[in-house]
C-alpha atoms as one frame of an Amber mdcrd trajectory, in Angstrom:
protein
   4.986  21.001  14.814   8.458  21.138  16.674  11.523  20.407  15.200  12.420
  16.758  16.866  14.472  15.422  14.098  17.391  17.485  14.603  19.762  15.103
  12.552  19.481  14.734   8.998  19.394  10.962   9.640  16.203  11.571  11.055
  14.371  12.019   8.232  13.077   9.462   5.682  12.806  10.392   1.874  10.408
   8.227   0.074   7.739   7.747  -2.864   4.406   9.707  -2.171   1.623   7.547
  -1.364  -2.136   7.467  -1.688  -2.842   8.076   1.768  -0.205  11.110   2.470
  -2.568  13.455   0.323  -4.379  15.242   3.361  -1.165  15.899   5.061   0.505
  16.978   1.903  -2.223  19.265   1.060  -2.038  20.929   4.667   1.701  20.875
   4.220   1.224  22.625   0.754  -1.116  25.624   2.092   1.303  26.220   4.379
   4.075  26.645   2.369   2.762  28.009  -0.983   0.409  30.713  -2.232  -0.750
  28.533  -4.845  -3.938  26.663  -3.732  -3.814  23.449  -5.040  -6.799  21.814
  -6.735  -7.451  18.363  -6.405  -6.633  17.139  -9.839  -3.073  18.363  -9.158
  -2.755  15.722  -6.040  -4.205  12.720  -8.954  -1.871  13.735 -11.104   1.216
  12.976  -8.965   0.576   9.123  -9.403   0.348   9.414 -12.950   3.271   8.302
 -15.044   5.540  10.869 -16.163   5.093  12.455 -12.652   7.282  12.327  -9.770
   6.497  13.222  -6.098   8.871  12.747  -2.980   8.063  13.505   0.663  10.280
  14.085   3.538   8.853  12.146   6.620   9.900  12.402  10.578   8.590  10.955
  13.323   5.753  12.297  15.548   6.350  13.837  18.705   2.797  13.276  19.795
   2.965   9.743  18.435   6.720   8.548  17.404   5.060   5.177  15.736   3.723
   7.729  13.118   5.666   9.865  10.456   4.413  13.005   9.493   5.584  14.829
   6.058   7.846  17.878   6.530   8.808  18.542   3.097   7.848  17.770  -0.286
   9.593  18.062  -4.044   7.190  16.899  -7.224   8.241  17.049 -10.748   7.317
  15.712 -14.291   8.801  15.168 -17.680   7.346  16.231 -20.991   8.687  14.941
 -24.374   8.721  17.080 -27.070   9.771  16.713 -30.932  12.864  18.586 -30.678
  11.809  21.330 -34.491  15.565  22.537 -34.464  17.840  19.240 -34.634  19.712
  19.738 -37.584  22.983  17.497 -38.774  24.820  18.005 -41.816  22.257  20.698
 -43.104  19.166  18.182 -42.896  16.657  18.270 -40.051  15.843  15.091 -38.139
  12.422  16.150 -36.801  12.002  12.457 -34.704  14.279  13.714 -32.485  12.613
  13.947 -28.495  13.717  16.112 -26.155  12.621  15.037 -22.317  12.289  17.715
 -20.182  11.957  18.133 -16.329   9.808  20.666 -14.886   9.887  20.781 -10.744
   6.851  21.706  -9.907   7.036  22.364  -6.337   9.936  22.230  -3.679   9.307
  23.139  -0.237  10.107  22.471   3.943   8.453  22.916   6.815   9.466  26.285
   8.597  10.734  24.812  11.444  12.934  22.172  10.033  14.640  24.293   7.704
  18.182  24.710   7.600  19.393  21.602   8.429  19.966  20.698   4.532  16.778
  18.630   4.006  15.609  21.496   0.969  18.779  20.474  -0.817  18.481  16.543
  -0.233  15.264  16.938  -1.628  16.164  18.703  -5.115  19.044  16.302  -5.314
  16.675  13.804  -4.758  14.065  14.833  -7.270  16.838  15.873  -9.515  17.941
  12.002  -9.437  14.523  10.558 -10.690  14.371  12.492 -13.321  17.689  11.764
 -14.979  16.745   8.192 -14.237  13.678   8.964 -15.980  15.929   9.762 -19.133
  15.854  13.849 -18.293  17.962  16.045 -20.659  17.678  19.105 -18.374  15.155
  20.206 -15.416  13.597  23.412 -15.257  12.461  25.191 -12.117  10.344  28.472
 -11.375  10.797  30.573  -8.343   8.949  33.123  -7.006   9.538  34.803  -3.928
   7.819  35.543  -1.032
């Protein structure tokens, strides 16, 4: 792939869908160690789970959009043990937490602020998904 959507205008941010999983996956072994099983795809349409892809146009055919980058999260909701108020504990109380589970761009469309739309992006859905705080794991390369 060559980088043909030199303005961040260029690139469309939107829901994953159903039929982006084969070019996520390829997009995935490229830019993580981790190889993906395919439970971990079925699980991105489940509720509680959040996946957005970065899409540009084709050069080879500018009628299709290919994925360049991809950020995927979910929320847990947990009994929060320590919630204590005026010496008592309230045990009902749930925290909802946001993991991202993976953030990455395509090597050669890097740098041109698309990583950092996509956390904000990802970061978005899951306050609107009532998250207290999101977590995130990296590991370099």
């Amino acid at each position: 792939t060559t980088q043909h959507c030199m303005q961040r205008e260029n690139f469309n941010l939107r829901p994953l869908r159903s039929d982006d999983i084969p070019q996520l996956h390829d997009l995935q072994a490229k830019l993580f160690p981790v190889k993906y099983p395919p439970i971990f795809y079925s699980r991105l349409f489940m509720e509680d789970y959040f996946c957005v892809v970065a899409t540009c146009a084709s050069l080879m055919n500018p009628m299709v959009n290919e994925i360049v980058g991809v950020a995927s999260a979910r929320i847990t909701r947990n009994k929060d043990k320590w919630c204590l108020c005026f010496g008592r504990c309230f045990c009902d109380a749930v925290v909802v937490q946001g993991y991202i589970m993976t953030i990455g761009v395509e090597e050669s469309y890097r740098k041109q602020g698309l990583g950092t739309t996509l956390l904000r992006r990802i970061c978005e859905i899951l306050v609107e998904a009532n998250c207290e705080y999101p977590l995130i794991y990296i590991k370099n390369m």
